[in-house]
KETOR-73047 format. One record per residue (C-alpha): residue number from 1; z, x, y. Coordinates in steps of 0.1 Angstrom, whole numbers, plus 2048, in hexadecimal, padded with zeros to 3 digits. Example, Ala and Ser with C-alpha at 12.3 -4.5 7.8 and 13.67 -1.06 7.14 Angstrom:
2
(node 1, (84E, 87B, 7D3))
(node 2, (847, 889, 7F5))
END
This chain:
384
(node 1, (342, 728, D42))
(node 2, (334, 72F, D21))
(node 3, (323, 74B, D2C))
(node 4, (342, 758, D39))
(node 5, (357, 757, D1B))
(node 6, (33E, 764, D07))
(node 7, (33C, 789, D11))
(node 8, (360, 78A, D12))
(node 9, (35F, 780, CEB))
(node 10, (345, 79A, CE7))
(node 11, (35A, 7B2, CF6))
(node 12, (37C, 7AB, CE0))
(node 13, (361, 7AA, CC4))
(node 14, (350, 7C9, CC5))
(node 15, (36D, 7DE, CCA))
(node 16, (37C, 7CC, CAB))
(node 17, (35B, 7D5, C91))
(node 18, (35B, 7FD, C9B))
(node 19, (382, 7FE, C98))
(node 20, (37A, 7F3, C6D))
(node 21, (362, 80C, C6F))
(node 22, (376, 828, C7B))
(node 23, (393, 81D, C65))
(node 24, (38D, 825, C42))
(node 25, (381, 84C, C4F))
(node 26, (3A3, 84E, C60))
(node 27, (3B4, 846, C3D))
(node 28, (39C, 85A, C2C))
(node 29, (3A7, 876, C42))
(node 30, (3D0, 86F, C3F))
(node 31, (3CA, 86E, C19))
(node 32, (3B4, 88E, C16))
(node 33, (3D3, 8A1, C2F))
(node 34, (3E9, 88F, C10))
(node 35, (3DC, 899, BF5))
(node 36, (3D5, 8BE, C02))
(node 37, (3FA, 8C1, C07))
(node 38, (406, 8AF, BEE))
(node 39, (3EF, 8CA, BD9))
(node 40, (401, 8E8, BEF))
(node 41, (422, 8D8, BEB))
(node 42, (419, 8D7, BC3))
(node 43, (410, 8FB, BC1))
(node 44, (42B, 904, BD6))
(node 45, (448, 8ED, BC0))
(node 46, (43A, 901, BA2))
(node 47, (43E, 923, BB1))
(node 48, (45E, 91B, BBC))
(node 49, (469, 910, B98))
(node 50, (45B, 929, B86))
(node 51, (46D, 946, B9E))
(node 52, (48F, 933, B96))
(node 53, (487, 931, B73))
(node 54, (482, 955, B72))
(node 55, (49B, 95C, B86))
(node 56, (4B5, 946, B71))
(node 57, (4A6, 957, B53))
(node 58, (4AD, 97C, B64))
(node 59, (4CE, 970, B6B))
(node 60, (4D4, 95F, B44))
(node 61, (4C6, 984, B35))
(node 62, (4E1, 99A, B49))
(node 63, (4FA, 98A, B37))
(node 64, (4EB, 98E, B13))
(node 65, (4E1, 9B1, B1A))
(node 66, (503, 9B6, B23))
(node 67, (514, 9A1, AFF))
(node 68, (4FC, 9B5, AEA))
(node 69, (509, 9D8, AF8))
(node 70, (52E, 9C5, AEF))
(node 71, (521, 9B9, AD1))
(node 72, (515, 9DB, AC3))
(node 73, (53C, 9EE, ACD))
(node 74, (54B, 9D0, ABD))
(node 75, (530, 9D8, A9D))
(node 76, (538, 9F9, A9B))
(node 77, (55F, 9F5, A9A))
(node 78, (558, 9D8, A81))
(node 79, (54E, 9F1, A6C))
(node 80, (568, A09, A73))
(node 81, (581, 9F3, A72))
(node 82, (593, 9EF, A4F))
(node 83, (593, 9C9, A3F))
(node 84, (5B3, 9B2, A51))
(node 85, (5BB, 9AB, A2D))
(node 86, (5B7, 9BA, A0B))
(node 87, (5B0, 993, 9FB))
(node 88, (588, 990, 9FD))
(node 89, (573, 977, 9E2))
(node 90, (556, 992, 9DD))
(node 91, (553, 997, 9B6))
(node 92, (555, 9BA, 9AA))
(node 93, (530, 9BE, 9A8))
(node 94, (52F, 9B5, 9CE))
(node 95, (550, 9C9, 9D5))
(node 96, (53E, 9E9, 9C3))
(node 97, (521, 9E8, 9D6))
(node 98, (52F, 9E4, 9FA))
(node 99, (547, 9FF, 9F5))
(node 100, (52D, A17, 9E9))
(node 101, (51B, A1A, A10))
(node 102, (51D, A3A, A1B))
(node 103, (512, A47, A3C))
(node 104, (4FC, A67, A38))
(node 105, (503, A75, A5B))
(node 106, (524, A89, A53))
(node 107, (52F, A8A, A77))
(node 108, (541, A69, A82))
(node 109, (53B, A56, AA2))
(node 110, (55F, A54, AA8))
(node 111, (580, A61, AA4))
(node 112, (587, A5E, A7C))
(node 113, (5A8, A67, A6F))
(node 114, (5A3, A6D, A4C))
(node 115, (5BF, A59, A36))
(node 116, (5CB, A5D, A11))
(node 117, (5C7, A3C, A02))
(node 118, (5E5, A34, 9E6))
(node 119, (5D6, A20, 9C9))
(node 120, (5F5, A11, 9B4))
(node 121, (5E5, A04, 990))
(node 122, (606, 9F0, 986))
(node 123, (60E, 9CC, 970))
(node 124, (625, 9BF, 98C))
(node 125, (642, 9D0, 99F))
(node 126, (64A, 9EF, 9B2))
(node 127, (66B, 9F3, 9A7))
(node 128, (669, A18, 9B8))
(node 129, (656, A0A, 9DA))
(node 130, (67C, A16, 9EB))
(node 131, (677, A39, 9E6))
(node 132, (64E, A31, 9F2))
(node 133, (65D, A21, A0F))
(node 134, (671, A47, A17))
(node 135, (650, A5A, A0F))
(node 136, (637, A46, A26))
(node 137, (651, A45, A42))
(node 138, (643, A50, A5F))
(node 139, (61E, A53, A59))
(node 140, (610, A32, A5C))
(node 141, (5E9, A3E, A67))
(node 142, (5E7, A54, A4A))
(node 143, (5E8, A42, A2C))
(node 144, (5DB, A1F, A1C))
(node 145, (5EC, A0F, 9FE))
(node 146, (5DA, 9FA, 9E6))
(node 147, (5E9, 9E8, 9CC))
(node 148, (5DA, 9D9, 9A7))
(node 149, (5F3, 9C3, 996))
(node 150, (5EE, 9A6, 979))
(node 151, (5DC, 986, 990))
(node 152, (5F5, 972, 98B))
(node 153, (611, 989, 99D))
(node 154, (627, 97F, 9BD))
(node 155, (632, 99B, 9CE))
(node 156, (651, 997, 9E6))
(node 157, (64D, 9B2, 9FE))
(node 158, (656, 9AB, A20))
(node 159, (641, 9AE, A3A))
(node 160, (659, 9D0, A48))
(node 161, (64A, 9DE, A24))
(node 162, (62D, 9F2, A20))
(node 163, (626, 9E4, A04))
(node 164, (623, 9C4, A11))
(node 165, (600, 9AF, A12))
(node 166, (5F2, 9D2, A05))
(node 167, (5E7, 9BE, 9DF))
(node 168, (5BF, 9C5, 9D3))
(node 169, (5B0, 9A0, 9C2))
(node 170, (5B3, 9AD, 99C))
(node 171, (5B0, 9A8, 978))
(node 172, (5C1, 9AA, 958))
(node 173, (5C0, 9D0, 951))
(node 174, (5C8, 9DA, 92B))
(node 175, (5D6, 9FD, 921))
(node 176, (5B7, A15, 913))
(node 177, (59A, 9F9, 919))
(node 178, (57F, 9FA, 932))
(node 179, (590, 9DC, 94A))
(node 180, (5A8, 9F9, 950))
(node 181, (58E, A0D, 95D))
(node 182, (582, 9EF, 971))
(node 183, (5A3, 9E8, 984))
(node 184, (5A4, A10, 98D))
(node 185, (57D, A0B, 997))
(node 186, (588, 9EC, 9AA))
(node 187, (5A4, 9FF, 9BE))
(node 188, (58C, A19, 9CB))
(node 189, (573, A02, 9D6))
(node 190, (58C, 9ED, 9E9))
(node 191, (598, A0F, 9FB))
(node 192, (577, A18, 9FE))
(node 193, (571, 9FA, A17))
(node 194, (58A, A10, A2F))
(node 195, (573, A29, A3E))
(node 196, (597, A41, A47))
(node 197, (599, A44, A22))
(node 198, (58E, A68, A1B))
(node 199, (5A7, A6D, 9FE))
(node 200, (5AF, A58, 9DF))
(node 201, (5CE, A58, 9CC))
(node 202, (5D3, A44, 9A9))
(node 203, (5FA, A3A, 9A2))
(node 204, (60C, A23, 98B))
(node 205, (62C, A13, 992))
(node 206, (63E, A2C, 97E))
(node 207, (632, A4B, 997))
(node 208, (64B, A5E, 9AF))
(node 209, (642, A75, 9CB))
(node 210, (648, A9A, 9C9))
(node 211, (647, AA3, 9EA))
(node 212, (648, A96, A0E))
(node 213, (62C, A84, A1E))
(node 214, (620, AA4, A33))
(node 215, (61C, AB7, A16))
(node 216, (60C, AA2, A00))
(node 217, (5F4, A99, A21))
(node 218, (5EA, ABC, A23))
(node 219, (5E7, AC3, A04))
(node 220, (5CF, AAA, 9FA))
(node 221, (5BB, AB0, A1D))
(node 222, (5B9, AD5, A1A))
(node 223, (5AB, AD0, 9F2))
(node 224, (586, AD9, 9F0))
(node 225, (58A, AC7, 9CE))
(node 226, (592, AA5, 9C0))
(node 227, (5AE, AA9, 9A3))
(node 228, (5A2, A9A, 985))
(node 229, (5AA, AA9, 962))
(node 230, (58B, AAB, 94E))
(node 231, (58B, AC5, 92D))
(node 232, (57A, AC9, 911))
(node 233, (590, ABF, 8F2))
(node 234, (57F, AC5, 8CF))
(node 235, (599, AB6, 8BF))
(node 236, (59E, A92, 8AE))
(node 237, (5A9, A85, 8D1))
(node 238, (590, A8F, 8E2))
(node 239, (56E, A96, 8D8))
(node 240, (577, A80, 8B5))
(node 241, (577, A64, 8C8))
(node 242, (54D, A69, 8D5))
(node 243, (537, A4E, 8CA))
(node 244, (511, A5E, 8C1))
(node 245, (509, A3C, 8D4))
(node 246, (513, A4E, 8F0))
(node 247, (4EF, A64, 8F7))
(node 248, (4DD, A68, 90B))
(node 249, (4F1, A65, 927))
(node 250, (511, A77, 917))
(node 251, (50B, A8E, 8FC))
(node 252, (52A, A9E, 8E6))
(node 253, (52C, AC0, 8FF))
(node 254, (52D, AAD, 91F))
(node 255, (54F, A93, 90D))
(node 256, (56E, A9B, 924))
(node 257, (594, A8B, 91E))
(node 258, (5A9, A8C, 93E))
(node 259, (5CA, A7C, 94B))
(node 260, (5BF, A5A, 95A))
(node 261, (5D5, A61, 97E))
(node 262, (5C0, A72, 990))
(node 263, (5B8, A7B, 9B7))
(node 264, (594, A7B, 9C3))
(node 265, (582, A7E, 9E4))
(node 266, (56E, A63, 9F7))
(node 267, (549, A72, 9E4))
(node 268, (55B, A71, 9C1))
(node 269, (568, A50, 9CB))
(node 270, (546, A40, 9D3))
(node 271, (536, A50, 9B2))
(node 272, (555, A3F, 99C))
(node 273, (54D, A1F, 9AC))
(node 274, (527, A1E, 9AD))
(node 275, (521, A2D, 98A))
(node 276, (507, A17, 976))
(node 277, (4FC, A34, 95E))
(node 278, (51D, A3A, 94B))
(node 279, (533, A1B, 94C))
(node 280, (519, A09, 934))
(node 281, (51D, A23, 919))
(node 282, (545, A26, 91C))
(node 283, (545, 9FE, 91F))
(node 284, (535, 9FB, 900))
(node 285, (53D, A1B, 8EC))
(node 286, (560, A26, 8F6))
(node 287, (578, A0B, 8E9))
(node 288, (59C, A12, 8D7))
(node 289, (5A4, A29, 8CA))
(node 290, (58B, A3D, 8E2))
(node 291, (5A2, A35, 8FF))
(node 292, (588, A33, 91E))
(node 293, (59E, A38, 939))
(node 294, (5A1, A5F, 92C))
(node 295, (57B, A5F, 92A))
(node 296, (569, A4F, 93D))
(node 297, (572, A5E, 95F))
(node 298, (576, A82, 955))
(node 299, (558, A83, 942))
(node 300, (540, A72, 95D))
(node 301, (54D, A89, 97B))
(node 302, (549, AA5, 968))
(node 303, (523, AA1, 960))
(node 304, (520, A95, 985))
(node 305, (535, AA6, 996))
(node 306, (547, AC8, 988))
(node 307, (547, ADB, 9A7))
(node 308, (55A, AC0, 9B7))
(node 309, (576, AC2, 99E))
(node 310, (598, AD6, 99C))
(node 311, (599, AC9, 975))
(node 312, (5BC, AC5, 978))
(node 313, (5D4, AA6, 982))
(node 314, (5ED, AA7, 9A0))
(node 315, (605, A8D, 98B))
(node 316, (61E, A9E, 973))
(node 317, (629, A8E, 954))
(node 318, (63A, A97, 936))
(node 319, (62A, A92, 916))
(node 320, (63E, AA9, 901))
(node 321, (64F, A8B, 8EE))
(node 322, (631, A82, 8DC))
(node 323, (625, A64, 8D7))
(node 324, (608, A4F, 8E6))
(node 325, (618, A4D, 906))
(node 326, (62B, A66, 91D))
(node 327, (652, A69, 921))
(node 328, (664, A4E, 937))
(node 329, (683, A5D, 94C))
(node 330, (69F, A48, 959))
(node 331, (6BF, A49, 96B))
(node 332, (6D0, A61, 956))
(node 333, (6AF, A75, 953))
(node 334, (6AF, A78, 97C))
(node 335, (6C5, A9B, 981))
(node 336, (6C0, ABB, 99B))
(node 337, (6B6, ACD, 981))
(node 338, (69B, AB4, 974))
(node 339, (68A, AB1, 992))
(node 340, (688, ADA, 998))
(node 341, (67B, ADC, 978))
(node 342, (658, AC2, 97F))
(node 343, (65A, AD7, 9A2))
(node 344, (65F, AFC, 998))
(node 345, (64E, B15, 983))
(node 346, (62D, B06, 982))
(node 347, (60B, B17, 985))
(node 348, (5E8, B0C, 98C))
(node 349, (5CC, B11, 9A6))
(node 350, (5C8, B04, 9C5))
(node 351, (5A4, B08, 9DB))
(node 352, (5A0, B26, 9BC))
(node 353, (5BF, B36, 9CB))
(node 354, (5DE, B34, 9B1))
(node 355, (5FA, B20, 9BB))
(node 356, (61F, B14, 9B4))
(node 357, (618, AF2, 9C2))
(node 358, (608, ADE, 9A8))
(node 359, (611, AB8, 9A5))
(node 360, (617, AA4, 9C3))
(node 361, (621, A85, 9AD))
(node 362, (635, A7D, 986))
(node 363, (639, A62, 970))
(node 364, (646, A4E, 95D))
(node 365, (667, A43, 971))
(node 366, (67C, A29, 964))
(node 367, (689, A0D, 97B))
(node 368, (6AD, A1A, 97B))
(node 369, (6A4, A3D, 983))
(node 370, (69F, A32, 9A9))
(node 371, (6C2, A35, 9B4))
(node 372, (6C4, A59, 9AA))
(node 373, (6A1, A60, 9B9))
(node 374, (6AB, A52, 9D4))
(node 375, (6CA, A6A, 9D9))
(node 376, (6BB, A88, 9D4))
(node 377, (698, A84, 9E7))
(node 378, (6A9, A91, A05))
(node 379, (6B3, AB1, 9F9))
(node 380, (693, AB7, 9DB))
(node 381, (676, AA5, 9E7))
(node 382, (67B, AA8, A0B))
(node 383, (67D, A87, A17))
(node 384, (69D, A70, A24))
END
């Protein structure tokens, strides 16, 4: 009986020892066929993310390619574009130098109509911004009005006006000193910052228009010159008042006197603003009674620039009274006959050709002398 049971043991044994044997192999294989695609599956996961990351990168990159081609139009008409408001905190030492940039390709990369900028130097009020109103009626993308008053001035233009929101930050200005000079500097600069501006006009709020828009447009357009009066005067107004201080960057022959309203282009513009080699000596050496606003201007453009000037002014006034200051007209002053007289019999030259049309502007207009203005523009200066 024994005997019997015993190979039957034996053979549930023996079977039971080779199955351990054959074991561990078996798992050695399973884990080997693991790891091997567990490795595959590895190198495959980081194939597969680095083709979407490069593919989601591609498709982040379109995008920016396509914002920077955006980005540049929107640059370019940034720069073309005139300021949304004339109020800015840049001191005049920052104004002066951003409005001196000037492109040196002449031909511009899109459609430029050229503008003429209207720079009014005044204490406060426009008392004859009505009859402006009548003359800029009509031609809204040709001109740009700037206006300098006292800092502490409100204006109360409403927003129908031209005049409105057009103010410049300013300055106390004082008659014959250099902060008049400043405020006139100050105005160009700020008209500067408009790349349209090709033409600059300088106005107080005295000044009338002599003719309509179109013609003083085209005039000022068609001008291969800026109008600036700069002569030589030998007398005790003019070259008595030259300081030997002066050399050597001004010397006794080169001293000019000139009205102070004057009408440049955009070069003369940027050369009045970015000057550093003149204003020190008039800033120091030109005080009352050498009047620098006569000087300084006049005398600088014409060792500059003389072939760029028509040494004459395009702003009538009367100084036959005498005096330190011209004639002021009023409402009985405004007649017919007046107003042909500033209009008619003049002479001067015009592109070197002689003409009868010689001041597009006058001064000084009283307050009351509106009304009368105001009737005869119509039928004298050509606009309703």
């Amino acid at each position: 009986m024994q005997a019997a049971v015993l190979p039957s043991e034996d053979g549930k044994d023996a079977p039971q020892r080779t199955q351990s044997r054959v074991f561990p192999s078996r798992i050695l294989q399973l884990l080997t066929l693991f790891v091997v695609l567990a490795s595959v599956f590895f190198v495959l996961s980081m194939y597969m993310t680095r083709y979407f990351d490069l593919q989601t990168i591609k498709s982040q990159a379109r995008p920016v390619v396509k914002s920077c081609v955006v980005e540049e139009q929107t640059d370019l008409r940034r720069w073309i574009k005139p300021p949304r408001t004339l109020m800015h905190n840049m001191s005049d030492e920052q104004l002066f130098w951003r409005a001196s940039f000037a492109p040196q390709v002449k031909k511009y990369p899109f459609q430029r109509v050229p503008k003429v900028a209207f720079l009014f130097l005044t204490r406060g009020p426009l008392p004859l911004s009505p009859l402006w109103e009548r003359f800029f009626e009509g031609h809204e993308e040709l001109y740009s009005i700037y206006i300098h008053s006292l800092p502490g001035y409100q204006p109360d233009f409403p927003p129908s006006s031209v005049f409105y929101k057009r103010q410049i930050p300013s300055k106390v200005t004082e008659w014959g000193k250099m902060s008049m000079c400043d405020a006139e500097r100050r105005l160009l600069a700020n008209a500067l910052l408009d790349l349209s501006n090709e033409r600059f006009v300088l106005l107080s709020e005295s000044c009338i228009p002599l003719y309509n828009f179109s013609i003083t447009y085209r005039y000022l357009m068609r001008s291969r010159y800026s109008f600036v009066g700069s002569f030589d005067d030998p007398g005790p107004h003019g070259r008595g008042r030259y300081n030997l201080r002066m050399k050597p960057e001004v010397n006794i022959a080169q001293w000019r006197k000139g009205a102070q309203w004057f009408e440049v282009n955009r070069k003369l513009a940027i050369n009045i603003i970015s000057d550093a080699k003149y204003y020190p000596k008039f800033r120091d050496f030109c005080k009352p009674g050498c009047y620098v606003d006569e000087h300084y201007f006049p005398t600088m453009l014409a060792i500059e620039s003389p072939h760029l000037m028509a040494n004459r002014s395009v702003t009538w006034v009367d100084w036959s009274r005498g005096g330190a200051h011209p004639a002021t007209f009023g409402k009985r002053d405004i007649t017919e006959a007046f107003l042909k007289k500033i209009l008619e019999g003049k002479s001067c030259f015009y592109n070197a050709q002689p003409s009868s049309v010689c001041f597009l502007f006058a001064r000084k207009f009283a307050p009351n002398a509106l009304e009368p203005l105001l009737q005869l523009a119509p039928s004298l200066l050509g606009f309703k």
